[in-house]
C-alpha positions as semicolon CSV with decimal commas, in nm:
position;residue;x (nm);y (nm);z (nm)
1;X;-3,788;0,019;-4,386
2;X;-3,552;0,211;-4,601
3;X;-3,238;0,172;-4,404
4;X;-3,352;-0,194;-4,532
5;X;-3,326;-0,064;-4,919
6;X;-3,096;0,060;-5,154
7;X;-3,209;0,288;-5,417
8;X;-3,017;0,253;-5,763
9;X;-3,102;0,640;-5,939
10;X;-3,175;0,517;-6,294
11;X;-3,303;0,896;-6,448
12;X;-3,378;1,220;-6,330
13;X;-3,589;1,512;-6,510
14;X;-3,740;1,837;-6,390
15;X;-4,010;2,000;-6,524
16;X;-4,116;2,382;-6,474
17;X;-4,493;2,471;-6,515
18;X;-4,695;2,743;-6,493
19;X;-4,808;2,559;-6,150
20;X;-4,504;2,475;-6,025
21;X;-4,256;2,253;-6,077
22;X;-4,276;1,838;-6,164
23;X;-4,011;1,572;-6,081
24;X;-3,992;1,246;-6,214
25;X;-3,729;0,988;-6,077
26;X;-3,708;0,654;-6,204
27;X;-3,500;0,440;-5,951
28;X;-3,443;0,071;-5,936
29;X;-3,517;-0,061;-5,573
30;X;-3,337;-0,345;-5,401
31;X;-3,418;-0,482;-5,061
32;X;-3,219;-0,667;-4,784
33;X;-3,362;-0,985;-4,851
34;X;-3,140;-1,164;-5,114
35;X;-3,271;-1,497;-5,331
36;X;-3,089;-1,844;-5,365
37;X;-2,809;-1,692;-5,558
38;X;-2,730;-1,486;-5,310
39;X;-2,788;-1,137;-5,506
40;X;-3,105;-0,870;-5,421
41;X;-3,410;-0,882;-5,610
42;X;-3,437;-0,518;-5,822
43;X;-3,766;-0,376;-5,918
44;X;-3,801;-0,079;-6,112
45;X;-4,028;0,243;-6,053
46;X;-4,117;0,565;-6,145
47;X;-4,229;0,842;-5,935
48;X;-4,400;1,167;-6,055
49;X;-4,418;1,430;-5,815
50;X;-4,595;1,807;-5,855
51;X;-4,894;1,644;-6,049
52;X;-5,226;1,655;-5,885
53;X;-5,523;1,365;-5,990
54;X;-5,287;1,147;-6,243
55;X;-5,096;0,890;-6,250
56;X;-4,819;0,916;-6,020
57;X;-4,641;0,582;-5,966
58;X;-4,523;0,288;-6,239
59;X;-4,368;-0,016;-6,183
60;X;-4,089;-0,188;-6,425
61;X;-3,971;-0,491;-6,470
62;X;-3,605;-0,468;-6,607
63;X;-3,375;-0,172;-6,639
64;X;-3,454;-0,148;-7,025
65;X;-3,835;-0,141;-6,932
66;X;-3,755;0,162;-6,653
67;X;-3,540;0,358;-6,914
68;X;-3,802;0,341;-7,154
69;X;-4,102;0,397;-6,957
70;X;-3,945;0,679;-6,792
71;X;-3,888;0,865;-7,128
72;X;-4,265;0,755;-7,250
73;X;-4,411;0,910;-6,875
74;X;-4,175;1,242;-6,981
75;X;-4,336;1,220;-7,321
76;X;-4,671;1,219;-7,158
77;X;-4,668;1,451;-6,907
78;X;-4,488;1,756;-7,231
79;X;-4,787;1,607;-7,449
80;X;-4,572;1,454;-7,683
81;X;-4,724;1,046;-7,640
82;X;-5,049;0,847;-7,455
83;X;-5,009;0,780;-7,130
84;X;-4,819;0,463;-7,021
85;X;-4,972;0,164;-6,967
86;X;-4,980;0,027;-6,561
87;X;-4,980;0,321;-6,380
88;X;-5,055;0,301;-6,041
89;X;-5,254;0,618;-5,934
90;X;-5,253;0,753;-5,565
């Protein structure tokens, strides 16, 4: 399945807590399958890993939308804004 996708890295931050650490990755996903213009359908997401019982997985729409919503999830997760809306837990 993921020799099938290409991963586009769109940001990249660490965390370090007294737990451990916490990576969030925000990448923009493309698979093989193209549409009738010929190019790959791209969907957004953002992974949190390190964090036990939240939130760990959003999905974007546009590369604006994943820049954004990767800075609001960092926001969340120092306690510096809410959490962001459509998170997918699990």
């Amino acid at each position: 399945m993921l020799d099938q996708m290409t991963l586009y890295p769109v940001a990249d931050d660490v965390l370090f807590a007294p737990g451990g650490r916490v990576v969030i990755r925000t990448y923009g996903v493309a698979s093989a399958a193209s549409t009738e213009d010929g190019r790959s359908p791209v969907s957004y997401r953002t992974w949190v890993t390190g964090v036990r019982e939240q939130p760990r997985y959003w999905r974007w729409g546009h590369f604006e939308d994943a820049r954004s919503g990767h800075r609001e999830v960092l926001e969340w997760l120092t306690g510096r804004g809410p959490r962001p809306p459509a998170a997918i837990t699990g």
